[in-house]
Backbone as JSON, one array per atom type, in Angstrom:
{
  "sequence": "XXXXXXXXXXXXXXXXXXXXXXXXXXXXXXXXXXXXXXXXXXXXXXXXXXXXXXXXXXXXXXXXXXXXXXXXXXXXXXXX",
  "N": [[20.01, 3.85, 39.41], [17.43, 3.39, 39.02], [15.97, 5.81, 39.97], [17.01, 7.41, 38.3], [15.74, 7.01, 35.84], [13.04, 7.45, 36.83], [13.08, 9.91, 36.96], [13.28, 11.24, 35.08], [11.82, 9.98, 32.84], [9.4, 11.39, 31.4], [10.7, 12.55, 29.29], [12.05, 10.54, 27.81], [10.22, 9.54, 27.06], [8.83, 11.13, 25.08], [11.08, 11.2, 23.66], [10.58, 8.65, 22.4], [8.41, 8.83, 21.03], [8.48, 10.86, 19.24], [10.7, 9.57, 17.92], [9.57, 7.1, 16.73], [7.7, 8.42, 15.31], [8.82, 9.84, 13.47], [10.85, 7.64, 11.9], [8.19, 6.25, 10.94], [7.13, 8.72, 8.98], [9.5, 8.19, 7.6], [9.4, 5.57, 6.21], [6.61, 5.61, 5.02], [7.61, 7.41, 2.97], [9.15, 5.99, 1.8], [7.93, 3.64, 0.91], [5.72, 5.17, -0.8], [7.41, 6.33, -2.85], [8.51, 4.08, -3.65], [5.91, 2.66, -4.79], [5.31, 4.53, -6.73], [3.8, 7.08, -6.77], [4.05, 10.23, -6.21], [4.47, 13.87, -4.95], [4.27, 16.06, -5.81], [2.63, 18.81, -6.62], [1.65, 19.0, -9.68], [2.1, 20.68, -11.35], [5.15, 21.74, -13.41], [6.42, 23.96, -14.0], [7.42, 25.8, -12.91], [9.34, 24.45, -10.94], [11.8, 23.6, -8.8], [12.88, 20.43, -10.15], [12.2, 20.24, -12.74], [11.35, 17.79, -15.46], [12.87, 15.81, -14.08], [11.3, 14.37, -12.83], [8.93, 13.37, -14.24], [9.49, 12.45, -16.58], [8.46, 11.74, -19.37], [7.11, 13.92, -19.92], [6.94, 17.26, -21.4], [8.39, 20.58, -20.39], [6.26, 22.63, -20.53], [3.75, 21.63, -20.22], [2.37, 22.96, -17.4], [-0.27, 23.33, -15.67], [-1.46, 25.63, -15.51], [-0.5, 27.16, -17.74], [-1.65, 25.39, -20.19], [-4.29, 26.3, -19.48], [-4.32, 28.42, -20.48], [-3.54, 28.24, -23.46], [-5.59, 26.65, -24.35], [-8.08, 28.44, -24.29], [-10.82, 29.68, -25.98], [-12.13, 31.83, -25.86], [-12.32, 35.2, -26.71], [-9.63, 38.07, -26.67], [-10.47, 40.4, -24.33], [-10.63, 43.86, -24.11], [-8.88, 46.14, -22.14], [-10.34, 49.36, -21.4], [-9.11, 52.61, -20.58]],
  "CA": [[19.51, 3.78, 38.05], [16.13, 3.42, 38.88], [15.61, 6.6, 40.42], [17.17, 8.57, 37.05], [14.94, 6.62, 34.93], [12.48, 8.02, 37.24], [13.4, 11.34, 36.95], [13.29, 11.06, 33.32], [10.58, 9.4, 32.15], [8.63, 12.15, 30.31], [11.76, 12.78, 28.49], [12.51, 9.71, 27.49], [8.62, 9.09, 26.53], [8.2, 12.2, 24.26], [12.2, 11.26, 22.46], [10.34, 7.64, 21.82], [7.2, 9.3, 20.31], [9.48, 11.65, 18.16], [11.33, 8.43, 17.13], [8.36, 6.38, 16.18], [6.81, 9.61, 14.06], [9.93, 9.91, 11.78], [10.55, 6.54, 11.33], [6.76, 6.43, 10.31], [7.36, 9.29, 7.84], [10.4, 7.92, 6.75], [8.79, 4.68, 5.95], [5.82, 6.02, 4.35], [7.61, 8.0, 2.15], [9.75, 5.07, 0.65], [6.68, 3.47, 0.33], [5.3, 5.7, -1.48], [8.02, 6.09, -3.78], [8.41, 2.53, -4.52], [4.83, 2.84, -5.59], [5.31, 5.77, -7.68], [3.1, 8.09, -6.15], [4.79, 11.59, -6.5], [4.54, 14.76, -3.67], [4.48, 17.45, -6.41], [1.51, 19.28, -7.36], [1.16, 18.74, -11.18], [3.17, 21.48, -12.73], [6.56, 21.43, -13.4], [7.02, 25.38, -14.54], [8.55, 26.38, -11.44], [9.77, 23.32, -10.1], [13.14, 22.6, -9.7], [13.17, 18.94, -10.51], [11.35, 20.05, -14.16], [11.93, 17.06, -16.0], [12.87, 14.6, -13.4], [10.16, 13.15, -12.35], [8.52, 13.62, -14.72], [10.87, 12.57, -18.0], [7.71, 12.06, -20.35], [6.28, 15.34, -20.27], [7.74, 18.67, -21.67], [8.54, 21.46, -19.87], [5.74, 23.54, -21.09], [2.44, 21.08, -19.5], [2.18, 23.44, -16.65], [-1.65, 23.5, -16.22], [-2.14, 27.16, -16.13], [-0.04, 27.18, -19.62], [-2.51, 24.97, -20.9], [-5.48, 26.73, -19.35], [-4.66, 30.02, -21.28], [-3.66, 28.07, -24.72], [-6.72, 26.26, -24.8], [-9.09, 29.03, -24.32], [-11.19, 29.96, -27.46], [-13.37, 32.9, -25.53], [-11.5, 36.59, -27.18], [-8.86, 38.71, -25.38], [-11.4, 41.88, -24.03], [-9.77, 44.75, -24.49], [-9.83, 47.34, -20.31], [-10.35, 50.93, -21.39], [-9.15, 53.29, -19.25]],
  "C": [[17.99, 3.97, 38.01], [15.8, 5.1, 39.45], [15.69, 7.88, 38.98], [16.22, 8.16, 36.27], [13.34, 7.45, 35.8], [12.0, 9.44, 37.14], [13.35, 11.42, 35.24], [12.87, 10.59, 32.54], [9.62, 9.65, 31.08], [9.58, 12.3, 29.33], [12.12, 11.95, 27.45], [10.87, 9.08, 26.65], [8.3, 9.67, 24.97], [9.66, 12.08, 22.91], [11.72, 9.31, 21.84], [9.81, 7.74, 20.91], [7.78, 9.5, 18.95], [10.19, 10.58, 17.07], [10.76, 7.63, 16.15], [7.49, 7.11, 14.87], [7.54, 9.31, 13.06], [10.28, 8.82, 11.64], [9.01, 6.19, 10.73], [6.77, 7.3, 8.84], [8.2, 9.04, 7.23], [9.93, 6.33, 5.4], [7.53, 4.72, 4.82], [6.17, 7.02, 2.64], [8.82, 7.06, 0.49], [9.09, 4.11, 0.29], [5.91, 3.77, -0.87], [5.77, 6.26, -2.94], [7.93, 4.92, -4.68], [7.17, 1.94, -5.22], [4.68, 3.78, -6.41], [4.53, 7.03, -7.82], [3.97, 9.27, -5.94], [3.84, 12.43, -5.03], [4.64, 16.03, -4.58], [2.93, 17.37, -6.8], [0.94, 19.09, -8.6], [2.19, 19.84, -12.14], [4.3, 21.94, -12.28], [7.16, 22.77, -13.96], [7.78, 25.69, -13.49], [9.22, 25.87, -10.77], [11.24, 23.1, -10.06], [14.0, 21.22, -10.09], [12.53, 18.98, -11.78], [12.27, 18.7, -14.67], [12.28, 15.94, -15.99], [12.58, 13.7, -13.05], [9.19, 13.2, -13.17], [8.99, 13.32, -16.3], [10.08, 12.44, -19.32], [6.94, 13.0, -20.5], [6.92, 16.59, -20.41], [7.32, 19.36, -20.53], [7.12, 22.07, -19.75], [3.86, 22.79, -20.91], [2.14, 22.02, -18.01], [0.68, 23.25, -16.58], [-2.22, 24.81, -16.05], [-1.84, 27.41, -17.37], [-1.12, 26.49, -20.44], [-3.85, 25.43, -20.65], [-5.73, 27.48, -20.65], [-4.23, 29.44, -22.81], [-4.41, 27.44, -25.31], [-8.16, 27.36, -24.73], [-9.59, 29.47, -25.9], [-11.98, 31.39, -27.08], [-11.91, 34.42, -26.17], [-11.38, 37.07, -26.17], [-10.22, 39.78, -25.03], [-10.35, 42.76, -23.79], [-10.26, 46.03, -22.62], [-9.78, 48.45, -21.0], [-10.12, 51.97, -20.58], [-10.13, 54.34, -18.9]]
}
């Protein structure tokens, strides 16, 4: 026994590590839930959880959508 554990040491080192990481990220991320801290960017146009996480805000808050319907500066017209 001792000699396989021997023989197998790095192996067994690097599937602890691995273990310890994702439990870490798993941990962190129900954490982070249960605090309500979100993992999405901000807009929900392309998303496919629109809605979800999000259940008080329309569809239609994207923040490029609201860039271009708040602008007041006139279209310019390209000429070819």
């Amino acid at each position: 026994m001792l000699i396989w554990l021997q023989n197998h040491i790095f192996t067994i080192l690097i599937c602890a590590v691995l273990i310890a990481f994702f439990g870490w990220l798993v941990y962190t991320l129900i954490r982070d839930k249960k605090q309500g801290k979100s993992s999405c960017c901000g807009g929900c146009a392309g998303c496919a959880m629109a809605g979800h996480c999000h259940p008080n805000m329309s569809k239609a808050t994207d923040a490029t959508e609201n860039k271009a319907e708040n602008t007041d500066a006139p279209i310019k017209e390209v000429k070819p």
